[in-house]
N, C-alpha and C positions, 0 to 999 in steps of 0.2 A: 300574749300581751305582757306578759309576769314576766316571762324569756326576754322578750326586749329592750324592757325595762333595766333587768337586773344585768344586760350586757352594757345595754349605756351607762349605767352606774362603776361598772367594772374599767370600761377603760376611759370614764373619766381620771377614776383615780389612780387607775398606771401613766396616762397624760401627764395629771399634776407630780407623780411622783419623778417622770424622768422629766421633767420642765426644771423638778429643785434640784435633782443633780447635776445636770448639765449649766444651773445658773452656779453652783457652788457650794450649794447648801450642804450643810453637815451637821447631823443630829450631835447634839452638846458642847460645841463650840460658840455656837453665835456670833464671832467675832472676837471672842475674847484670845485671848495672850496665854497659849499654857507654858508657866516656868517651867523648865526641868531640876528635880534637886541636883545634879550633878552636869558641867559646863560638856558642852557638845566636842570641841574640839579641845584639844590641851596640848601642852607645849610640855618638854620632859621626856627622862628616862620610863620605860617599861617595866614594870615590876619583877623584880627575881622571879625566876623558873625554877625549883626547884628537882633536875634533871633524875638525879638518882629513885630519886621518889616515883616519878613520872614512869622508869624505866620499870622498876617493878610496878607498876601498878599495872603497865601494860602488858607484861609478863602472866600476871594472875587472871588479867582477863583474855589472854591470850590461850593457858592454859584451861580455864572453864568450857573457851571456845571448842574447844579437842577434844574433851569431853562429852561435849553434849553432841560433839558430829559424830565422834563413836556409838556412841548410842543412839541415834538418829539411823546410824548406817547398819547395826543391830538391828534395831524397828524396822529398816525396809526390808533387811534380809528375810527377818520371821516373816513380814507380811508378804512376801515375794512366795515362800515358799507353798503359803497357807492360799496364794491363790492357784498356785499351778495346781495344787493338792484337788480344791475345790473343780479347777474347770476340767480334770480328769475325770471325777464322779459325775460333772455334770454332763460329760461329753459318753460317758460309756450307760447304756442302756440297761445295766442289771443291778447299777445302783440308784439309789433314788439320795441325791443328794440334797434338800432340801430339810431332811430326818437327822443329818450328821452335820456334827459344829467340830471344827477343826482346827486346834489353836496348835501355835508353834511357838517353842523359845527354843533359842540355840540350837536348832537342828532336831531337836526331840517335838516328836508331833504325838500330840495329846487327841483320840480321836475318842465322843461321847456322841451321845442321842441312841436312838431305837432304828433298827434296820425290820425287814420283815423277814428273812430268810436265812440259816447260814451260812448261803451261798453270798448271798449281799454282803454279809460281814466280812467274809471270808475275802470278795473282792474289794473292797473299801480297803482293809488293810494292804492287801496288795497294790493298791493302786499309787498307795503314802510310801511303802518301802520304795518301790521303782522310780520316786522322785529323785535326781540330783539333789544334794546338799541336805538330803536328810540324813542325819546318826541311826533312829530308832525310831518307835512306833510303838504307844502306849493306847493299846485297845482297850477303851472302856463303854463297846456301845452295848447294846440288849438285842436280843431277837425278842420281838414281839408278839 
């Protein structure tokens, strides 16, 4: 009963709401006249452009642009490397990659966490040297 009630209720009031949009209606108007402070169309020259300005200005944001795609293209590369690195350990079965966190800047792979074997360590590192696009390999895990 409650349910049907409160459905009749529901779309009387989306009835009456799409009745006053399609009659015209608009919340704070009323009818009334809104001025504008400044005239809609105008007659006249276009204001000076000051081009020099304009040029450098697009210049510096042109340069910021390049920048930040550099480093952007930086970011992918580390994260690029840092996945191959991971889906290596995860794909070979004497490492348990899950223990080992693997960050990359610029070619140099920072490898920490706890392994259980020397063998595990031993291949974890190996698996980071044999990546393309690595420099080095900075072993800081523990045998546990």
């Amino acid at each position: 009963m409650f349910r049907a009630l409160l459905r009749l209720v529901i779309l009387v009031a989306v009835l009456a709401a799409a009745a006053a949009f399609f009659m015209g209606y608009r919340l704070g108007e009323h009818g009334e006249v809104v001025k504008a402070d400044r005239p809609v169309a105008t007659s006249g020259s276009a204001p000076e452009i000051d081009t020099a300005r304009a040029r450098a200005t697009g210049a510096a944001v042109g340069e910021k642009v390049a920048v930040g795609a550099r480093q952007a293209e930086h970011a992918l590369e580390n994260g690029t490397l840092t996945a191959k690195i991971k889906a290596k350990m995860a794909l070979d079965d004497s490492v348990k990659a899950l223990g080992i966190n693997v960050d990359t800047a610029d070619g140099v792979v920072t490898l920490t966490g706890t392994v259980h074997s020397e063998a595990e360590r031993t291949r974890a590192v190996q698996l980071a040297r044999e990546t393309d696009g690595v420099k080095s390999v900075t072993d800081r895990l523990t045998v546990q």
